[in-house]
C-alpha positions in Angstrom: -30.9 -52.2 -33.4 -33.4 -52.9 -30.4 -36.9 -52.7 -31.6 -40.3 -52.9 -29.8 -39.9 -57.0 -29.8 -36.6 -56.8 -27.8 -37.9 -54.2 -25.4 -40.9 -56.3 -24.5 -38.5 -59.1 -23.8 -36.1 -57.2 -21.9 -38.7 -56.0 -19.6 -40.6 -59.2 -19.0 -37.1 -60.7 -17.6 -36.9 -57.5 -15.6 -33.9 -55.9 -17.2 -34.0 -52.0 -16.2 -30.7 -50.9 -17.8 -29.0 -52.4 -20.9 -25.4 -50.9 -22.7 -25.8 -49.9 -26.0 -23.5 -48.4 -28.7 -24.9 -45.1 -30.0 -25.0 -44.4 -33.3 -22.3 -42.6 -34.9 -22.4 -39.1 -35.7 -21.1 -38.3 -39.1 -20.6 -35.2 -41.1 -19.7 -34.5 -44.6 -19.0 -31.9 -47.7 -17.5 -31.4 -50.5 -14.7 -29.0 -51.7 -13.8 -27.0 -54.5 -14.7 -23.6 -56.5 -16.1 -25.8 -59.0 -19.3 -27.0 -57.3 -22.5 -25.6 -57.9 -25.7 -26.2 -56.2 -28.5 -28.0 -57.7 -30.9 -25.3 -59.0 -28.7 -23.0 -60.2 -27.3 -21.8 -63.6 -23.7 -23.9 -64.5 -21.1 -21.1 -65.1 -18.2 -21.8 -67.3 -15.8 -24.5 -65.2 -18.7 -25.5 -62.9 -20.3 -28.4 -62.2 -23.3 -29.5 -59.8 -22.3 -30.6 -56.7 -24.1 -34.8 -57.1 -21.4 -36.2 -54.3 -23.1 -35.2 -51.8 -26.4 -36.6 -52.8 -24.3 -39.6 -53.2 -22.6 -39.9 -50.1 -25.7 -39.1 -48.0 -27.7 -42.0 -50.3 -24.8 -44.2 -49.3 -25.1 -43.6 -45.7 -28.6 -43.6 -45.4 -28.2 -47.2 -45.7 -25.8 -47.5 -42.5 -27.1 -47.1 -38.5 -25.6 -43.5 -38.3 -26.7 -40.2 -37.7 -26.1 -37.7 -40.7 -24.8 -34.4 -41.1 -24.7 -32.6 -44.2 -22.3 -29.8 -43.9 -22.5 -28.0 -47.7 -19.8 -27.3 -50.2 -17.0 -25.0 -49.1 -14.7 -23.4 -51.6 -10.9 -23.8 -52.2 -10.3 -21.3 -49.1 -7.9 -22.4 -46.2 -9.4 -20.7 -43.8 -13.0 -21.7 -44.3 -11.7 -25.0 -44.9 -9.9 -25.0 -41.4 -13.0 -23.4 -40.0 -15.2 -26.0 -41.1 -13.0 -29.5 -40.0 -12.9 -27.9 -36.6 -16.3 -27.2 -36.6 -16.5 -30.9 -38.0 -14.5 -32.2 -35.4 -16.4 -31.2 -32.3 -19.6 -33.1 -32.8 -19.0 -35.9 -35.2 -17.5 -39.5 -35.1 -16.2 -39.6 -38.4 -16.0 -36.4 -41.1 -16.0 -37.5 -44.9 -14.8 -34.8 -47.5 -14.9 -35.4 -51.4 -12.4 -33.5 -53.2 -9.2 -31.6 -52.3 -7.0 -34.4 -51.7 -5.3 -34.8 -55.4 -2.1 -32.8 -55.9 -3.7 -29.8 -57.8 -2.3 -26.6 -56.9 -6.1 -25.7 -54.8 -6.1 -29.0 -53.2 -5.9 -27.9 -49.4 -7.7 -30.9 -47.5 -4.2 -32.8 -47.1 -2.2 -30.0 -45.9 -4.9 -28.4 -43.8 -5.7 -32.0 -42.3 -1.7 -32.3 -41.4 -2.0 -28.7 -39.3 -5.7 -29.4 -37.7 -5.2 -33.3 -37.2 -2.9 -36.0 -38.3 -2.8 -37.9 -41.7 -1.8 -41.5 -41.4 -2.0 -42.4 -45.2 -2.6 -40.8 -47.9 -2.7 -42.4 -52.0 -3.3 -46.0 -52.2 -2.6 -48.0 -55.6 -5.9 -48.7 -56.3 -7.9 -47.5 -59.4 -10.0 -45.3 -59.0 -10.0 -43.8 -55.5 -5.9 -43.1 -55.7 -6.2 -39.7 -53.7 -7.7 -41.7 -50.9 -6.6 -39.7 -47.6 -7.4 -41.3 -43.8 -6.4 -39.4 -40.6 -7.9 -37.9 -37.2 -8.8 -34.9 -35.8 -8.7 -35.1 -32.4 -11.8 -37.2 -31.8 -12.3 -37.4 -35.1 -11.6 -40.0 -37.8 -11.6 -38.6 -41.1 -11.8 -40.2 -44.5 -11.1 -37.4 -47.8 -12.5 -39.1 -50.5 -11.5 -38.6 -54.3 -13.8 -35.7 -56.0 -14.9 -38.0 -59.4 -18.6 -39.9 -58.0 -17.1 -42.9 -59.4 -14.2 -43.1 -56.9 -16.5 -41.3 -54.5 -18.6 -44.4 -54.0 -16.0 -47.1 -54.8 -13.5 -46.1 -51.8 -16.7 -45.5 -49.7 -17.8 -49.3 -49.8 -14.4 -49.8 -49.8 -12.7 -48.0 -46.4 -15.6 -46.3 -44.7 -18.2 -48.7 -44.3 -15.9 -51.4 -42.8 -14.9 -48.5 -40.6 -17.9 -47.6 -39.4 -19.0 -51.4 -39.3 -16.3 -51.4 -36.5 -16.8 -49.0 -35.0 -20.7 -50.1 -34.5 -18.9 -53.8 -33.4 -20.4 -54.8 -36.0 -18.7 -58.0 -37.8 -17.3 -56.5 -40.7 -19.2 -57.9 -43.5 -16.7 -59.6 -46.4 -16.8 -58.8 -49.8 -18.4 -61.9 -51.6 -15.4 -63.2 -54.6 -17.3 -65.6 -57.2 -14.8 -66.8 -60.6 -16.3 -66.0 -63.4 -15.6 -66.2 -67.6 -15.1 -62.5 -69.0 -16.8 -61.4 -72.3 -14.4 -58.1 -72.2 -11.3 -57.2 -73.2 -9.5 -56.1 -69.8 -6.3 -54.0 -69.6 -4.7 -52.8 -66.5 -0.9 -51.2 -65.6 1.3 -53.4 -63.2 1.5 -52.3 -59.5 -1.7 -51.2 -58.1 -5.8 -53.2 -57.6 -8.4 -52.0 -60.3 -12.4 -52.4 -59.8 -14.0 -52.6 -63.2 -17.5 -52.1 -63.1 -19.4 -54.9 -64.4 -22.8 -57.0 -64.6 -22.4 -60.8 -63.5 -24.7 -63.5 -65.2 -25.2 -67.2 -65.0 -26.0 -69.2 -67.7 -26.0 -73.0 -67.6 -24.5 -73.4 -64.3 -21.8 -70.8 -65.4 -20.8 -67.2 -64.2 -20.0 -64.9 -67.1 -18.8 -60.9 -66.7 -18.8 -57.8 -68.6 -17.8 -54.5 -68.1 -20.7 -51.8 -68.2 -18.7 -49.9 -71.1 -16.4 -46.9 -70.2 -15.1 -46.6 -67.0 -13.9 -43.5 -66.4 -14.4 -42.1 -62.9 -16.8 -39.6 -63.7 -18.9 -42.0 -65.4 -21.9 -42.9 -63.3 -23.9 -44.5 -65.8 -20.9 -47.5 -65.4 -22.3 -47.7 -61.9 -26.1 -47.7 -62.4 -25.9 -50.7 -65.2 -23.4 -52.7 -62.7 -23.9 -55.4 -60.1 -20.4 -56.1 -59.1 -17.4 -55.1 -59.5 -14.2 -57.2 -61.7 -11.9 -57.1 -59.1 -7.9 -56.8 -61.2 -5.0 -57.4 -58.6 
């Protein structure tokens, strides 16, 4: 970013114009008759809505210019409403939710009418129900509804994405070998993230999981400082 320092410069040499790369406009919400706002009563089957606190914690971090777009419910039409809506002022339009294969998940099939899908599933764990695709100007990334897979396939897929798309150098995750102190399963076939807290001790890296790791577990995220990476 240009800051007072670098306009000073800029002016002294007697630089009147300069390109830039504007900041990136991007919008988000979540999905599903499930969510409830923050300050009101849970009904049976509901649950607050915490991924979109999440997601705009995680990109207040980033050079972009937010947009918090609400919850909408499982309704096809509001749904198609709001991604075209989306579409004509944002860079990039994040959903959580509504891309598993539940009978009321209608981001991928309203996303193959409105736009394009150019993958959707990857065989990671979590964040499977990962879904990438455009609309028209649009790049759009529909995140997994659990907050654990919410923020894993964020730092994942979007911020290198938006790192690009700043021309940025996209930054690479740092791999260190270290000696576990947990047991650690996994099924054949697809990349698990374990979250995990990394020590040294005497010259020497040791790992351990932060307890359960179940996707809707924040609390395995908020003891962790990095993640045990299972290919």
């Amino acid at each position: 970013e240009i800051n007072f320092i670098d306009l000073g410069i800029i002016s002294s040499i007697g630089i009147q114009n300069i390109k830039v790369i504007k900041k990136p406009i991007i919008s988000f919400f979540s999905t599903g008759d499930e969510l409830t706002p923050i300050g009101k009563k849970l009904r049976q089957g509901q649950i607050y809505d915490s991924n979109r606190y999440l997601l705009h914690g995680l990109l207040s971090e980033l050079p972009v210019v937010i947009k918090d777009m609400g919850v909408v419910k499982d309704d096809r039409s509001k749904l198609k409403e709001r991604f075209i809506n989306a579409s004509k002022k944002s860079d990039f339009i994040i959903t959580t939710g509504g891309v598993s294969v539940g009978e009321a998940d209608y981001v991928r099939d309203i996303l193959s009418v409105v736009g394009k899908i150019n993958f959707w599933q990857i065989s990671i764990k979590p964040g499977r129900p990962l879904a990438f695709g455009k609309i028209k100007s649009s790049y759009f990334f529909g995140l997994p509804g659990n907050p654990v897979s919410t923020v894993i396939t964020f730092q994942l897929f979007v911020i290198p994405a938006i790192e690009k798309m700043l021309n940025k150098i996209v930054k690479k995750n740092l791999f260190i070998n270290a000696i576990t102190k947990s047991r650690l399963l996994k099924k054949k076939g697809r990349i698990e993230y374990q979250r995990a807290k990394l020590i040294k001790s005497n010259g020497i890296y040791f790992v351990e999981t932060t307890g359960l790791q179940g996707s809707n577990i924040l609390t395995s995220l908020a003891n962790a400082n990095c993640y045990i990476r299972l290919s």
